[in-house]
C-alpha positions as CSV (number, residue, x, y, z in Angstrom):
1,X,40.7,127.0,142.0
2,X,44.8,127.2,141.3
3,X,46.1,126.8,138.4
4,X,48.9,123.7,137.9
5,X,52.1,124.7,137.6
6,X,53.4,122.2,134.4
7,X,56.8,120.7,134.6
8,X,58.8,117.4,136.0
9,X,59.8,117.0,139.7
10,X,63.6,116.0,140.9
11,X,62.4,112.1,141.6
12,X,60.9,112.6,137.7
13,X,64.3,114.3,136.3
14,X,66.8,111.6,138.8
15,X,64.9,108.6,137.3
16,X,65.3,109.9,133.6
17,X,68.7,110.5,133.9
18,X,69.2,107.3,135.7
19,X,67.8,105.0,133.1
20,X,69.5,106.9,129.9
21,X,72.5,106.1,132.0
22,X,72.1,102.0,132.2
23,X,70.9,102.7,128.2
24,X,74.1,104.0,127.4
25,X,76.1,101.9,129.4
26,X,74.8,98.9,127.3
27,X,75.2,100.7,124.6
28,X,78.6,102.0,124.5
29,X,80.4,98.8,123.9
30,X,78.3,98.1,120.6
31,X,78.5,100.9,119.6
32,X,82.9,100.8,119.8
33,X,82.9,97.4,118.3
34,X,80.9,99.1,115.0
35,X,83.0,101.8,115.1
36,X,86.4,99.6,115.0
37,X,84.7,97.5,112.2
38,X,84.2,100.7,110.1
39,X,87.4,102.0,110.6
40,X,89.1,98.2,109.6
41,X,86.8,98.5,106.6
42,X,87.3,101.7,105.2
43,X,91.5,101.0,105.9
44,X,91.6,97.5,104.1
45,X,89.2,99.2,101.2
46,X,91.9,102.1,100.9
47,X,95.3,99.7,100.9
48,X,93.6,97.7,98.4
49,X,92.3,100.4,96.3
50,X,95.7,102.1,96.5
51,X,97.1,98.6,95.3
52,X,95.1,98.4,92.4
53,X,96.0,102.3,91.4
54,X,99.8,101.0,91.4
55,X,98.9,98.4,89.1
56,X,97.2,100.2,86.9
57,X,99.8,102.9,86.7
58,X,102.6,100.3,86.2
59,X,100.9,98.8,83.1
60,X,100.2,102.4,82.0
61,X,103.7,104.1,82.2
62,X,105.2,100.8,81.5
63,X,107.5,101.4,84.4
64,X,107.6,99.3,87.5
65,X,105.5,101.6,90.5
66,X,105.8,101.2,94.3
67,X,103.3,101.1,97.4
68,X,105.5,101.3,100.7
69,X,104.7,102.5,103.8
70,X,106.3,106.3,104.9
71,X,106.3,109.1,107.4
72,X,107.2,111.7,105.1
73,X,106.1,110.6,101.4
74,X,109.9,111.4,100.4
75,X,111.3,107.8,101.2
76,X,109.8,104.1,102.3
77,X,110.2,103.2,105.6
78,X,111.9,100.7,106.5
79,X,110.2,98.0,108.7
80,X,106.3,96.6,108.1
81,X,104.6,99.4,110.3
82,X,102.2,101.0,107.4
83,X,100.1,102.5,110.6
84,X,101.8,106.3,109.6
85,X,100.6,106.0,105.9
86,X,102.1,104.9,102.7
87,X,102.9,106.0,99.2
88,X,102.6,105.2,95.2
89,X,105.2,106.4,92.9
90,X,107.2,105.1,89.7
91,X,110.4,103.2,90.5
92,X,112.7,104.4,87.3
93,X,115.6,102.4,88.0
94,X,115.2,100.3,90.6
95,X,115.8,102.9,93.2
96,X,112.7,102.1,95.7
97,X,112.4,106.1,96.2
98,X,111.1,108.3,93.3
99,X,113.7,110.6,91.7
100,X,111.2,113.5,91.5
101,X,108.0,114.8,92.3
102,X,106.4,114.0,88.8
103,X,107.7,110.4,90.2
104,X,105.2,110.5,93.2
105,X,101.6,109.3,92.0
106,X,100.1,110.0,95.9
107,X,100.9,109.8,99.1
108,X,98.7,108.7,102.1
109,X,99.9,110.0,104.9
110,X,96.8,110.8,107.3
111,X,96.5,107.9,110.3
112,X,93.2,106.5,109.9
113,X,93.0,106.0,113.9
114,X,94.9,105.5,116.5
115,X,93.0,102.6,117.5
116,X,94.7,100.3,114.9
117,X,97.8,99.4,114.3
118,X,99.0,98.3,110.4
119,X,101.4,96.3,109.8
120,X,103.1,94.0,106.8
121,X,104.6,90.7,106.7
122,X,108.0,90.5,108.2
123,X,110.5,90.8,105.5
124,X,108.5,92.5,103.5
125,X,108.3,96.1,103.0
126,X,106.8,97.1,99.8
127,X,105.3,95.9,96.9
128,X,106.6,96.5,94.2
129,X,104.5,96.2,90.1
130,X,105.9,95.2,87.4
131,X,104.8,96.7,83.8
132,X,102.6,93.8,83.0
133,X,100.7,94.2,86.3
134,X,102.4,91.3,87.9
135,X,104.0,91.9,92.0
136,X,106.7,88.9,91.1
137,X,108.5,88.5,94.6
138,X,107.0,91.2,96.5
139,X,103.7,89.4,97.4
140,X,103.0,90.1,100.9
141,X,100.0,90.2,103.3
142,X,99.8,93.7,105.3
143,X,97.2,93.2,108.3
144,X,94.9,95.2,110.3
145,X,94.8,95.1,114.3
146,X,93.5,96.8,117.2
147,X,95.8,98.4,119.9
148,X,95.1,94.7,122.2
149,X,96.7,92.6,119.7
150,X,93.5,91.0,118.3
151,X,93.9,90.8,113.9
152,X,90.8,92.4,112.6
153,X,91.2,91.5,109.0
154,X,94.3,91.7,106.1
155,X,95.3,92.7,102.5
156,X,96.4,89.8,100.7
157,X,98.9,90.4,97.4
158,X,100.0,87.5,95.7
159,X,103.2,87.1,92.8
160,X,100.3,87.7,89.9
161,X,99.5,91.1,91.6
162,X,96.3,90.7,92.6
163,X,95.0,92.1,96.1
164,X,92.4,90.1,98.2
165,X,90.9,90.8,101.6
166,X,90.1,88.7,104.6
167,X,88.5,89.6,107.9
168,X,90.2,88.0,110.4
169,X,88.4,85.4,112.7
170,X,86.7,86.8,115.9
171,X,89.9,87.2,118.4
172,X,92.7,85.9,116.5
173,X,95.6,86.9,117.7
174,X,97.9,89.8,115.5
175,X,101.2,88.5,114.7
């Protein structure tokens, strides 16, 4: 009697293949839609977390500190695109730039994708804290969107200084 060679034919191997195909087909678009949702997430957790470092710092140097958006963590940018990063550092007179490096608390400069686009209200570039934690006259809302134009969710800072979230509704447009 032979003995059976063990192993899968061509038809067994094609049909394999074929089905993890379909299965990842289905899958993929899921799978983007979690991965854009984590990536909103962890970018409205780090603008708000950043916000409430300013404050913080503001009450504690009793100076008024700045979060604006920047290229280069040298100067704010001008404009609401916050997509390249942004930066935290003490305002000493008024001067929306820090006068030194001891002046720059951090600077955020890595993209989080290039899937979403960041962007503040219009009019709005900064916010700026005052040394008893309030935002007076810089509130503004910075939102999150995807590359089609659809608002994913926003940071919310109102005149006491306070930072809220909000996911935006399924397919809302991005101002």
């Amino acid at each position: 009697m032979a003995a059976r060679q063990g192993g899968a034919t061509l038809v067994e191997v094609a049909v394999t293949v074929s089905v993890l195909a379909i299965l990842a087909a289905i899958g993929l678009p899921a799978m983007s839609a979690l991965l854009d949702s984590q990536r909103t997430a962890g970018t409205l957790s780090s603008l708000v977390t950043h916000m409430q470092l300013a404050r913080t710092a503001a009450v504690r140097h009793r100076q008024p500190v700045v979060l604006c958006p920047t290229t280069d963590a040298v100067r704010c940018a001008t404009g609401g695109d916050w997509s390249t990063g942004w930066m935290l550092f003490i305002d000493r007179g008024d001067r929306r730039a820090p006068r030194s490096d001891d002046d720059l608390l951090r600077a955020d400069l890595t993209p989080r994708t290039g899937r979403l686009r960041v962007e503040g209200s219009a009019g709005r570039s900064y916010v700026r804290y005052l040394p008893d934690g309030r935002s007076a006259g810089t509130n503004l809302t910075i939102r999150v969107c995807d590359r089609e134009g659809r608002r994913l969710g926003a940071v919310i800072v109102n005149n006491a200084g306070r930072p809220r979230t909000e996911r935006g509704p399924a397919g809302a447009a991005c101002p």
